[in-house]
C-alpha positions in Angstrom: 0.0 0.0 0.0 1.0 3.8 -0.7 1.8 6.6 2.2 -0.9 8.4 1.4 -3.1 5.3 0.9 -2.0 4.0 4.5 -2.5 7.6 5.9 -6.7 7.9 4.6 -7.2 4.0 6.3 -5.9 5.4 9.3 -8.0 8.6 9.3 -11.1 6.4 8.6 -9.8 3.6 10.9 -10.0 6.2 13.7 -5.9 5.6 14.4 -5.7 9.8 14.9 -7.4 9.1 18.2 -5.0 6.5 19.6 -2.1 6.8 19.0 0.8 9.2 20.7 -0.9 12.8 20.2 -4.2 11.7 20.7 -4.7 13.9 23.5 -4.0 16.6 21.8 -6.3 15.6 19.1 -9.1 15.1 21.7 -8.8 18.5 22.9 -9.0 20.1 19.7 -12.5 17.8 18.8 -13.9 18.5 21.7 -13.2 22.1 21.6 -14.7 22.1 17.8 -17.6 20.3 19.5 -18.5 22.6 22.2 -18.2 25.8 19.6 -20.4 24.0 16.9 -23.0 23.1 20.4 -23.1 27.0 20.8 -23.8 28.0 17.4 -26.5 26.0 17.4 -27.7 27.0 20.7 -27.5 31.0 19.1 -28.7 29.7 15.7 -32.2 28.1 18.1 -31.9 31.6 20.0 -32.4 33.7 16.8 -35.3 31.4 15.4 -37.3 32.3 18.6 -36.7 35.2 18.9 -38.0 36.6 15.0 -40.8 34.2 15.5 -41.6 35.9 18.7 -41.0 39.6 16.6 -43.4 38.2 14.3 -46.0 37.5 16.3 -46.1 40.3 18.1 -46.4 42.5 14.8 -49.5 40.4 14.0 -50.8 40.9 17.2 -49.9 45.0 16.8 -51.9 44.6 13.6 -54.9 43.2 14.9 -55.1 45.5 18.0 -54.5 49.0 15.5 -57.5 47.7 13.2 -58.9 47.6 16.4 -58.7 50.9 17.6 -59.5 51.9 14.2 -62.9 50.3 14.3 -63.7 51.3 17.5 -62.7 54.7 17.0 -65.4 54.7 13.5 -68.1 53.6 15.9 -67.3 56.4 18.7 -67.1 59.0 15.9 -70.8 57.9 14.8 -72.8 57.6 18.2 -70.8 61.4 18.8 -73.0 62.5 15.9 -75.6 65.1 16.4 -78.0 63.1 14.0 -77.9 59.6 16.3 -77.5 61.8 19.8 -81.3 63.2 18.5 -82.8 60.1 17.5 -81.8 58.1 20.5 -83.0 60.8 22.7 -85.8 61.2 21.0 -86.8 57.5 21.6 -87.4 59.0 25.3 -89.1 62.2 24.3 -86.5 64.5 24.4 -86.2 67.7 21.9 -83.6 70.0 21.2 -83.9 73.5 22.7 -85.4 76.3 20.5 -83.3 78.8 22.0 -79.1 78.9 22.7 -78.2 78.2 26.4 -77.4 81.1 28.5 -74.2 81.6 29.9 -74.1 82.0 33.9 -71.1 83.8 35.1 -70.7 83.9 38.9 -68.6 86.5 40.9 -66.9 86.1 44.0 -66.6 88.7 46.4 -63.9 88.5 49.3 
C-alpha cells in the first residue's frame, strides 16, 4: 500500500485518536464540539426570537385595526343626528333657543 493510501485508512480507521498525540487531538475535537454546540444553541436563540418579533407584529396589527374600528363607531354615536334620534326615543327635543351663559362672581 502507498503513504498516502496508509495515511486515509488510518484517518477512517480512527488511528488519529489513539495513537501518541491523541490527546492533543481530543482537545482540539472537543473544543470544535463545544463551539459547533453554541452556534447551534444561538442559531435556536435567533429562530425564537424573529418568530416571537413576528407575532407580536400580528398581534400590533390586529389591535390597530382595532382601535380603528372602535374609534369609526365612537365617531358615529358622537354625531348630532344619532344623539337626537336616541334621545328622541325618550321624548327629548332639542332647545329652540341657545343656552345662557351664567357667570358667577366672587366677592372677598
Amino acid at each position: 500500500m502507498s503513504k498516502v493510501k496508509k495515511s486515509v485508512y488510518g484517518i477512517l480507521k480512527g488511528n488519529f485518536l489513539t495513537d501518541e498525540s491523541a490527546f492533543k487531538n481530543w482537545r482540539i475535537l472537543i473544543f470544535i464540539v463545544a463551539l459547533l454546540l453554541i452556534m447551534i444553541s444561538s442559531a435556536h436563540k435567533a429562530d425564537k426570537k424573529v418568530i416571537q418579533i413576528s407575532n407580536l407584529n400580528k398581534e400590533k396589527r390586529e389591535l390597530r385595526a382595532e382601535y380603528i374600528d372602535t374609534g369609526n363607531i365612537l365617531m358615529q354615536m358622537k354625531m348630532e343626528s344619532n344623539i337626537k334620534s336616541k334621545v328622541a326615543a325618550i321624548g327629548l327635543k332639542a332647545a329652540k333657543t341657545p343656552p345662557k351663559k351664567i357667570k358667577v362672581i366672587f366677592k372677598d
